[in-house]
PDB file of N, CA, C and O in Angstrom, chain B, residues numbered from 101:
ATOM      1  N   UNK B 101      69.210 -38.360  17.550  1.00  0.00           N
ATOM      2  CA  UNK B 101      68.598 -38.087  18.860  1.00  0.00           C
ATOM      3  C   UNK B 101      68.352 -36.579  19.030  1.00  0.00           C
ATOM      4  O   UNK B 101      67.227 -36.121  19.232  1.00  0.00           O
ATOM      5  N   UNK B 102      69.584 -35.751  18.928  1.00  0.00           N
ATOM      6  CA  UNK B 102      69.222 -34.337  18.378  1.00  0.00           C
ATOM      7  C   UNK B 102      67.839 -33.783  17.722  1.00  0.00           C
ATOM      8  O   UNK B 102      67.103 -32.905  18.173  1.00  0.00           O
ATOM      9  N   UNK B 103      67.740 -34.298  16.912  1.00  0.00           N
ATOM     10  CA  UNK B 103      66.983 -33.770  15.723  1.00  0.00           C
ATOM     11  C   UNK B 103      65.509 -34.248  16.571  1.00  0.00           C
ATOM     12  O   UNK B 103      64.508 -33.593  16.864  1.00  0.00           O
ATOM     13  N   UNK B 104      65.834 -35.522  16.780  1.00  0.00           N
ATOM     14  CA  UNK B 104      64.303 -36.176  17.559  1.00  0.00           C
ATOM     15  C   UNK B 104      64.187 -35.177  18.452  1.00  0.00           C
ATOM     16  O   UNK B 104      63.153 -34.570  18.174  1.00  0.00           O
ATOM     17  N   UNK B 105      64.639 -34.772  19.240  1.00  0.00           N
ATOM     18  CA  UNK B 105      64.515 -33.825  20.797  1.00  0.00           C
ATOM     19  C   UNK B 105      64.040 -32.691  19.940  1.00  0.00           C
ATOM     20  O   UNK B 105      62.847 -32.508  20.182  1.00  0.00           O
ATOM     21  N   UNK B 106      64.607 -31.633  18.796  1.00  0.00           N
ATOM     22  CA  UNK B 106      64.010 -30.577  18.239  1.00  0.00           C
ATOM     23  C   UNK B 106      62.786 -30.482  17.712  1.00  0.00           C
ATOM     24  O   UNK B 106      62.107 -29.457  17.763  1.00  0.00           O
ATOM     25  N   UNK B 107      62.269 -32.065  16.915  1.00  0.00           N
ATOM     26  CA  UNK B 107      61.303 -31.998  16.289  1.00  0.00           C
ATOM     27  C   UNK B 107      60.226 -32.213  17.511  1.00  0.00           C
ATOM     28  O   UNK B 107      59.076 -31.883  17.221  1.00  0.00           O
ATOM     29  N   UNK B 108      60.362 -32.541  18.370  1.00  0.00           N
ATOM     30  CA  UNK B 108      59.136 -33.256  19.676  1.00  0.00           C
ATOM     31  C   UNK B 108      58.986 -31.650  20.260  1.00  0.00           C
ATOM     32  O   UNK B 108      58.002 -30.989  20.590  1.00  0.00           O
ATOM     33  N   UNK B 109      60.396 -31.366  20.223  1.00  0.00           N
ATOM     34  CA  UNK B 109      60.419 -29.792  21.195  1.00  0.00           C
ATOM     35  C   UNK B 109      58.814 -28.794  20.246  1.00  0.00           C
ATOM     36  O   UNK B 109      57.687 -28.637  20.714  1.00  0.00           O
ATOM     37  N   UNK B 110      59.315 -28.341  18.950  1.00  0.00           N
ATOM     38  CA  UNK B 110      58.548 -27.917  17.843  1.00  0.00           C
ATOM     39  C   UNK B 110      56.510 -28.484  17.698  1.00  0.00           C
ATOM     40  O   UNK B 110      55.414 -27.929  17.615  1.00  0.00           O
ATOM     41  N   UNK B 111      57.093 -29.918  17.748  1.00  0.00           N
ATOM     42  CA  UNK B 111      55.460 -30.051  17.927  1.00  0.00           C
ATOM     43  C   UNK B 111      54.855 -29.469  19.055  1.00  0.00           C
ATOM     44  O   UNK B 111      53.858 -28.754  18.952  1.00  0.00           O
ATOM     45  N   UNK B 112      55.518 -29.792  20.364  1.00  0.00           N
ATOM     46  CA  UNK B 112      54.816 -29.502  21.304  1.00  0.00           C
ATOM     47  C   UNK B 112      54.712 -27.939  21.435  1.00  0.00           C
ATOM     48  O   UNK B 112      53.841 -27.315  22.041  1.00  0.00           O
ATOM     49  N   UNK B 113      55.787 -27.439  20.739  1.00  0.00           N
ATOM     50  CA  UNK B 113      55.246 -25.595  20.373  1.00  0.00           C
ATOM     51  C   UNK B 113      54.164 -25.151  20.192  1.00  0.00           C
ATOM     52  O   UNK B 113      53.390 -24.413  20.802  1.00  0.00           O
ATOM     53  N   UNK B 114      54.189 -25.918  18.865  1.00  0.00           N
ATOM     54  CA  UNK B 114      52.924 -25.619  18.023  1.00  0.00           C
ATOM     55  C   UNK B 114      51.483 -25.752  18.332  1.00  0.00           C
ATOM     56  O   UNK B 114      50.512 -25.041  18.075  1.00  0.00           O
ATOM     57  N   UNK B 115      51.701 -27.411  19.264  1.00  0.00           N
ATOM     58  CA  UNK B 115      50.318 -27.255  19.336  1.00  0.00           C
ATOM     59  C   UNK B 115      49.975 -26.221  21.156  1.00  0.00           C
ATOM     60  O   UNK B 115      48.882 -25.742  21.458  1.00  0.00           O
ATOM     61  N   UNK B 116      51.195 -26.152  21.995  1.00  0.00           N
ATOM     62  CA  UNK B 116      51.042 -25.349  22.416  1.00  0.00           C
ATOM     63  C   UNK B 116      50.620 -23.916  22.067  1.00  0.00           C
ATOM     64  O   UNK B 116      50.348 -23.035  22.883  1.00  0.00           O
ATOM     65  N   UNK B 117      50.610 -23.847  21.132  1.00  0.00           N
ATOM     66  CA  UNK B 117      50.373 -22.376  20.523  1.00  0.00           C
ATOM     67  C   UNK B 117      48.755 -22.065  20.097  1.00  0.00           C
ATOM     68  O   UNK B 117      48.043 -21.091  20.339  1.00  0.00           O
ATOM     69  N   UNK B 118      48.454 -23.516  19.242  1.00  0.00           N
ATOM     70  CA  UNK B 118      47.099 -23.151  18.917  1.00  0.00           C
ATOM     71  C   UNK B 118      46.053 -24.060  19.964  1.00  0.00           C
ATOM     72  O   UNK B 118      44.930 -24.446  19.638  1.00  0.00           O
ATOM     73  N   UNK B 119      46.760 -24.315  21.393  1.00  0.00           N
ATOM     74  CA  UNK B 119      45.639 -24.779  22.762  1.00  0.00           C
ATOM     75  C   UNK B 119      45.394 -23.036  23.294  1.00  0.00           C
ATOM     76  O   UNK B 119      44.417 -22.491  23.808  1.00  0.00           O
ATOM     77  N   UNK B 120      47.032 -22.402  22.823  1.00  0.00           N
ATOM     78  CA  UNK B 120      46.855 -20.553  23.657  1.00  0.00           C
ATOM     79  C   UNK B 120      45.559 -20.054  23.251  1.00  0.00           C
ATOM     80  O   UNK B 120      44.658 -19.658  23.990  1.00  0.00           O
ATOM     81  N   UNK B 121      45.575 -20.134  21.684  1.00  0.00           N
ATOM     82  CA  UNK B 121      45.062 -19.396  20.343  1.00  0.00           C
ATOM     83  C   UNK B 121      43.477 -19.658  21.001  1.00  0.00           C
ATOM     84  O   UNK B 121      42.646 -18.850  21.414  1.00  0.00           O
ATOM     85  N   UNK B 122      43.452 -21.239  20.899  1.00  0.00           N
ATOM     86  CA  UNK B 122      41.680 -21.147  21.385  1.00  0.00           C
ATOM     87  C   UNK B 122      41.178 -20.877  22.471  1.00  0.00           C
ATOM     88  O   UNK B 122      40.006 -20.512  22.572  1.00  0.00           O
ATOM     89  N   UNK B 123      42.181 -21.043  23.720  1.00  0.00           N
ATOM     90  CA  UNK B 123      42.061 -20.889  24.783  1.00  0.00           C
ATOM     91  C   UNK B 123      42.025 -19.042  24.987  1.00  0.00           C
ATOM     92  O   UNK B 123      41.694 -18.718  26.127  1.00  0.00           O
ATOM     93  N   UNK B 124      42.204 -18.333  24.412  1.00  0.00           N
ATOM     94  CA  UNK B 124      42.648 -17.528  24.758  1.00  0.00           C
ATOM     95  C   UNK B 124      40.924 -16.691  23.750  1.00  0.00           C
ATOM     96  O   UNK B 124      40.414 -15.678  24.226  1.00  0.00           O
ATOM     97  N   UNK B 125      40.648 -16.997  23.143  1.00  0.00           N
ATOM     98  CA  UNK B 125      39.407 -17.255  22.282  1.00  0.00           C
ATOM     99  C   UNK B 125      38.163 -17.424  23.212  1.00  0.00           C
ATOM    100  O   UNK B 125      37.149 -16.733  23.315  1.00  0.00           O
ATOM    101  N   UNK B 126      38.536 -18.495  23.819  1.00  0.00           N
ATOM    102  CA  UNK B 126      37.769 -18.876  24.670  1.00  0.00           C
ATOM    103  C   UNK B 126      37.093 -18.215  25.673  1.00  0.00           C
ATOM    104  O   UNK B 126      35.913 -17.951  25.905  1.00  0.00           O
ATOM    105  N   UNK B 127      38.555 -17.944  26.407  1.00  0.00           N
ATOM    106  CA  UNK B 127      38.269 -16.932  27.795  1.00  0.00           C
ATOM    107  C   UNK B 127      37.983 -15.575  27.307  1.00  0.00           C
ATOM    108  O   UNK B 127      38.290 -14.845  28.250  1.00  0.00           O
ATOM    109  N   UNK B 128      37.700 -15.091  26.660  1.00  0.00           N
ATOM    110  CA  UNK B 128      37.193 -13.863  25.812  1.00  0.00           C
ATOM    111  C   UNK B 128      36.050 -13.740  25.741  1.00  0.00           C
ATOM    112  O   UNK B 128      35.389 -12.743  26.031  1.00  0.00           O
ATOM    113  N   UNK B 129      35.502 -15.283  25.134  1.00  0.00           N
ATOM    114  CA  UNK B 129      34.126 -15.306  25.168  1.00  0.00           C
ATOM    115  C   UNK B 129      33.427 -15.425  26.537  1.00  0.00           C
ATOM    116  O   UNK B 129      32.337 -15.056  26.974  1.00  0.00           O
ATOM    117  N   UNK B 130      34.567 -16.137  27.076  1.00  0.00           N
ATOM    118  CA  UNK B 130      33.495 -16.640  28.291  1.00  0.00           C
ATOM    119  C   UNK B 130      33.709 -15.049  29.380  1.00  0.00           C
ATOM    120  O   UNK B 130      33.053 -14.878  30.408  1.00  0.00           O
ATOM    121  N   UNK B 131      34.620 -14.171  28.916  1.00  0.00           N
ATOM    122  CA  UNK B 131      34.817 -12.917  29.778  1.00  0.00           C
ATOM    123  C   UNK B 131      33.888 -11.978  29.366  1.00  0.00           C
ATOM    124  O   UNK B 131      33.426 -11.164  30.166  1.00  0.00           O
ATOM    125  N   UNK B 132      33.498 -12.013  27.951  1.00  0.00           N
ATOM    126  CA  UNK B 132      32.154 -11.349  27.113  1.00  0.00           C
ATOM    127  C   UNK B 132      30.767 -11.651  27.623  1.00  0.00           C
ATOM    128  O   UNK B 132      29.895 -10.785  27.697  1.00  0.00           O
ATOM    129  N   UNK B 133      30.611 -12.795  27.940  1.00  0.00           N
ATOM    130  CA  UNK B 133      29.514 -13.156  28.061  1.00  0.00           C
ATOM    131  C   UNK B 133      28.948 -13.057  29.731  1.00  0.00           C
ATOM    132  O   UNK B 133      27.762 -13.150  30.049  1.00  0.00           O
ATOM    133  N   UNK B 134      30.209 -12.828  30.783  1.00  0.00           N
ATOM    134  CA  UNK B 134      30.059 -12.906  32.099  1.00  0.00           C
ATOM    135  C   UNK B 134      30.011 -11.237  32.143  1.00  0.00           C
ATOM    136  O   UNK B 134      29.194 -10.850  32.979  1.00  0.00           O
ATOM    137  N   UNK B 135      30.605 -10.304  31.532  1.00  0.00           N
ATOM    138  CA  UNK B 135      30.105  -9.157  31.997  1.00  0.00           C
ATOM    139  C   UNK B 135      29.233  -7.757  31.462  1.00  0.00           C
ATOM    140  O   UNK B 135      28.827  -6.670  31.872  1.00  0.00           O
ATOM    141  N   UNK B 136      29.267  -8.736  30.079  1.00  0.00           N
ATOM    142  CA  UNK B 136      28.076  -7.892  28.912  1.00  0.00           C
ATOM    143  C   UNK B 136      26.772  -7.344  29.620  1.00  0.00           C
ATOM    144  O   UNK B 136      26.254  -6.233  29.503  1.00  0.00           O
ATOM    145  N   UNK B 137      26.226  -8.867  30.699  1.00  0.00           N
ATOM    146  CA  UNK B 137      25.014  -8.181  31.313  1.00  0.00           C
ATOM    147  C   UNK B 137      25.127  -7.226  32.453  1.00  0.00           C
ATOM    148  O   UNK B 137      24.245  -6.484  32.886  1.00  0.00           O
ATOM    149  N   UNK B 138      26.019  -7.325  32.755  1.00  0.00           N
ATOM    150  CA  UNK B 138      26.484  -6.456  34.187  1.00  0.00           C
ATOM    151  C   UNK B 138      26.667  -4.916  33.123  1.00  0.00           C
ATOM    152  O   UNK B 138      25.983  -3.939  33.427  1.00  0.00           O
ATOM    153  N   UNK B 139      27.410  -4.856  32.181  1.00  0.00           N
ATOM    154  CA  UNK B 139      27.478  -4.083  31.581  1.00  0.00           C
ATOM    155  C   UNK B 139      25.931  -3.226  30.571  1.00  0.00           C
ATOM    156  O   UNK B 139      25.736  -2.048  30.274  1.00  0.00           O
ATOM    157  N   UNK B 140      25.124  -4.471  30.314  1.00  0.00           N
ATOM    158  CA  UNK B 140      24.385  -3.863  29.985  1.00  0.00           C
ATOM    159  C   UNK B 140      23.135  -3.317  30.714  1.00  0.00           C
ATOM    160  O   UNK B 140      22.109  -2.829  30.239  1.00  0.00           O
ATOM    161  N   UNK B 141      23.579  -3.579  32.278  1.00  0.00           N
ATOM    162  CA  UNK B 141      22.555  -2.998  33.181  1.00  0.00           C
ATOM    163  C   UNK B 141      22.911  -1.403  33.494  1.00  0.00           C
ATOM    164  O   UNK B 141      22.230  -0.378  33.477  1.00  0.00           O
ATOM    165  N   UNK B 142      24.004  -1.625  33.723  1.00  0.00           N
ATOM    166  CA  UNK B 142      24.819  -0.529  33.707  1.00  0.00           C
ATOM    167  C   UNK B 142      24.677   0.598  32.912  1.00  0.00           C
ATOM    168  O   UNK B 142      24.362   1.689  33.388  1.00  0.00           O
ATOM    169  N   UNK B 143      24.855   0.439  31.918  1.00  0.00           N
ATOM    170  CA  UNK B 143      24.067   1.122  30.697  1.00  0.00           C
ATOM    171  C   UNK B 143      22.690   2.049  31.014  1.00  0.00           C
ATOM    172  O   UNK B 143      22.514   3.257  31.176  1.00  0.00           O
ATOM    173  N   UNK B 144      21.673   0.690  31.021  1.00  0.00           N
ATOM    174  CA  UNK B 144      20.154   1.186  31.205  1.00  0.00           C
ATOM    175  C   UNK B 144      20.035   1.744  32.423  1.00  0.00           C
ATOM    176  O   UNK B 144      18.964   2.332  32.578  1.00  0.00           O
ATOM    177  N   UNK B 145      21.037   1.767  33.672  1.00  0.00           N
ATOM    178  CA  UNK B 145      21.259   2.453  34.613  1.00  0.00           C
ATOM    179  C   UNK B 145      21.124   3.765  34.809  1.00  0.00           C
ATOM    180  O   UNK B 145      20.434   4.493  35.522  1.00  0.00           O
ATOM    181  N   UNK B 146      22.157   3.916  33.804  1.00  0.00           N
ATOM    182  CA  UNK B 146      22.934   5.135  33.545  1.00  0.00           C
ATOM    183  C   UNK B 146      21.486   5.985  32.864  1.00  0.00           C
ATOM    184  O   UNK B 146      20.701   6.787  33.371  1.00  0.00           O
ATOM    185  N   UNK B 147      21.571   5.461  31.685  1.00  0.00           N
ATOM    186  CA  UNK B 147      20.329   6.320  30.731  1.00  0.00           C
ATOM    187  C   UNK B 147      19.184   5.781  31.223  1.00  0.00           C
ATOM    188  O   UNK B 147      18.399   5.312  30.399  1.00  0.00           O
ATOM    189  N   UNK B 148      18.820   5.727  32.748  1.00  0.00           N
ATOM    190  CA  UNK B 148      17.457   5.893  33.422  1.00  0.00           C
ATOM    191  C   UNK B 148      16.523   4.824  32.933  1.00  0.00           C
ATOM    192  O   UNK B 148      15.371   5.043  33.309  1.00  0.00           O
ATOM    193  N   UNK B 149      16.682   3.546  32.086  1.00  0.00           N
ATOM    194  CA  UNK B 149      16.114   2.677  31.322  1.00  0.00           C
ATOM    195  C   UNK B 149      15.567   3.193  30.163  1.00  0.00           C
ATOM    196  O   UNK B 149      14.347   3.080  30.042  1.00  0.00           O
ATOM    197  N   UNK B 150      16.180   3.722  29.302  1.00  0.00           N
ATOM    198  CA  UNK B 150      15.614   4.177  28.286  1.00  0.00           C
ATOM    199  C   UNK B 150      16.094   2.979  26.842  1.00  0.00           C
ATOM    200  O   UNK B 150      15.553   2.920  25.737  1.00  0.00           O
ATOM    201  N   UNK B 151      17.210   2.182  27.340  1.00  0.00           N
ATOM    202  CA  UNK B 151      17.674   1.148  26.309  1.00  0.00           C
ATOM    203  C   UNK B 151      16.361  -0.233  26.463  1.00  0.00           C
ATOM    204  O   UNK B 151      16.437  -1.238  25.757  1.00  0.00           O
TER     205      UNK B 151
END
């Protein structure tokens, strides 16, 4: 029963770990992609539209 409780504990680590891994992947992209354009106005802002 031990061992059962460690090994269930362990899976659910793991795949807790690689839901972080993509998730965390994820929101990166989706944080890249929400302020790249804000950022890249910003930019052409700045340097008067010359980009």
């Amino acid at each position: 029963m031990k061992n059962m409780r460690i090994s269930y504990f362990h899976t659910l680590l793991n795949s807790s770990t690689i839901y972080l891994k993509n998730g965390f992947f994820l929101f990166c992209m989706w944080v890249g992609g929400y302020i790249f354009p804000f950022f890249y106005s910003f930019l052409s802002y700045v340097s008067d539209g010359y980009i």
